[in-house]
VOLUMMAR-73868 format. One line per 2 residues: their letters; for each residue x, y, z of C-alpha. Coordinates in nm, 2 decimals, decimal comma. Each point is the difference from the previous one (the first is absolute). Example, Ala and Ser with C-alpha at 12.3 -4.5 7.8 and 13.67 -1.06 7.14 Angstrom:
BEGIN
AS = 1,23 -0,45 0,78; 0,14 0,34 -0,07
END
This chain:
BEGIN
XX = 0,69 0,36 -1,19; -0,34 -0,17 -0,07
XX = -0,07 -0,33 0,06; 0,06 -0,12 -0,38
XX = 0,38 0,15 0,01; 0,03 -0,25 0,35
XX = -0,10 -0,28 -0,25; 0,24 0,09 -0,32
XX = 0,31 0,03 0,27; -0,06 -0,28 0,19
XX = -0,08 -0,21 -0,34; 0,35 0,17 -0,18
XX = 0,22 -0,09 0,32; -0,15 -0,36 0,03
XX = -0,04 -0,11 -0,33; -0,38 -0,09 0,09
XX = -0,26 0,09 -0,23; -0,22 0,30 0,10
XX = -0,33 -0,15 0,04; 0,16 -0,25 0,24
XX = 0,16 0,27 0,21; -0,34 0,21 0,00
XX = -0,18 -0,28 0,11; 0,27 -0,05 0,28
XX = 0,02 0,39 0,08; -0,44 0,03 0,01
XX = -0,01 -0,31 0,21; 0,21 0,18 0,24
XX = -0,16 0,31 -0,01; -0,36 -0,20 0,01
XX = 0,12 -0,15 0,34; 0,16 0,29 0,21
XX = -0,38 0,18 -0,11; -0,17 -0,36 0,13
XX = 0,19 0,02 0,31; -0,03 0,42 0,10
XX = -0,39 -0,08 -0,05; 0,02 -0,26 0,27
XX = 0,19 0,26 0,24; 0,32 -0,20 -0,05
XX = 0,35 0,15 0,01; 0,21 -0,05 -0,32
XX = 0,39 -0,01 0,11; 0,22 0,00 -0,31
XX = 0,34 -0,04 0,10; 0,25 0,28 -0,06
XX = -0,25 0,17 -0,20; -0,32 0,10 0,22
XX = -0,29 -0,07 0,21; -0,38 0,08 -0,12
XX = -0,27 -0,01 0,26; -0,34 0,12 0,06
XX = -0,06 0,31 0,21; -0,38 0,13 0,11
XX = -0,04 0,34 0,02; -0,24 0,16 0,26
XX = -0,30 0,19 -0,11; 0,06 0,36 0,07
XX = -0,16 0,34 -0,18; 0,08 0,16 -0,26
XX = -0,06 0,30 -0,16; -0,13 0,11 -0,39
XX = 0,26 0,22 -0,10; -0,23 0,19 -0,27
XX = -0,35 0,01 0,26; 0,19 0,02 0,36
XX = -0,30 -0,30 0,09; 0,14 -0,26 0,22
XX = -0,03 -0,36 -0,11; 0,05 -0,29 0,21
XX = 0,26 -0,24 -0,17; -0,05 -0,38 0,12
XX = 0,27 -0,25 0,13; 0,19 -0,19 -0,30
XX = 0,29 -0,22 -0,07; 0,29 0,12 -0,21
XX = 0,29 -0,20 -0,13; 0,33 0,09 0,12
XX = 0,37 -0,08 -0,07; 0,31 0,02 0,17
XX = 0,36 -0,02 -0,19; 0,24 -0,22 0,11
XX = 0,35 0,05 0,13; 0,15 -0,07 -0,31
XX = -0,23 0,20 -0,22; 0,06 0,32 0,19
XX = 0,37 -0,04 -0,02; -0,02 -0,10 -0,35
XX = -0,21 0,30 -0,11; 0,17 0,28 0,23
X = 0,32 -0,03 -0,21
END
């Protein structure tokens, strides 16, 4: 599911016209991005929680050369489902 079919549902169940509801839907997506790049959590309620994670630097390895290669620190985004989601999607 892509972020257009989001829009044509949500516009279908509420009657709304699509460019209304993709407004809506990018403004959302525009501030959960705004807050992960100020280290903040995002809790959705009964759906998930997105927050930033660092990762230590560490070495690795080129699989084709065998040369180790030192891999810096860096902060990835993470999510977490939600009570409801996992019993929702385990059925």
């Amino acid at each position: 599911m892509t972020k257009k079919d989001i829009v044509i549902k949500v516009a279908e169940d509420t009657e709304l016209k699509q460019i209304d509801v993709k407004r809506v839907v990018q403004g959302a997506l525009d501030s959960i991005v705004e807050a992960l790049t100020k280290g903040e959590t995002v809790e959705l309620r009964n759906f998930g929680i997105f927050k930033v994670k660092s990762r230590k630097s560490r070495v690795g390895r080129n699989p084709k050369t065998g040369v180790t290669v030192p891999i810096p620190e860096k902060r990835i985004a993470s999510f977490k489902a939600g009570m409801v989601m996992k019993k929702r999607v385990m059925k």
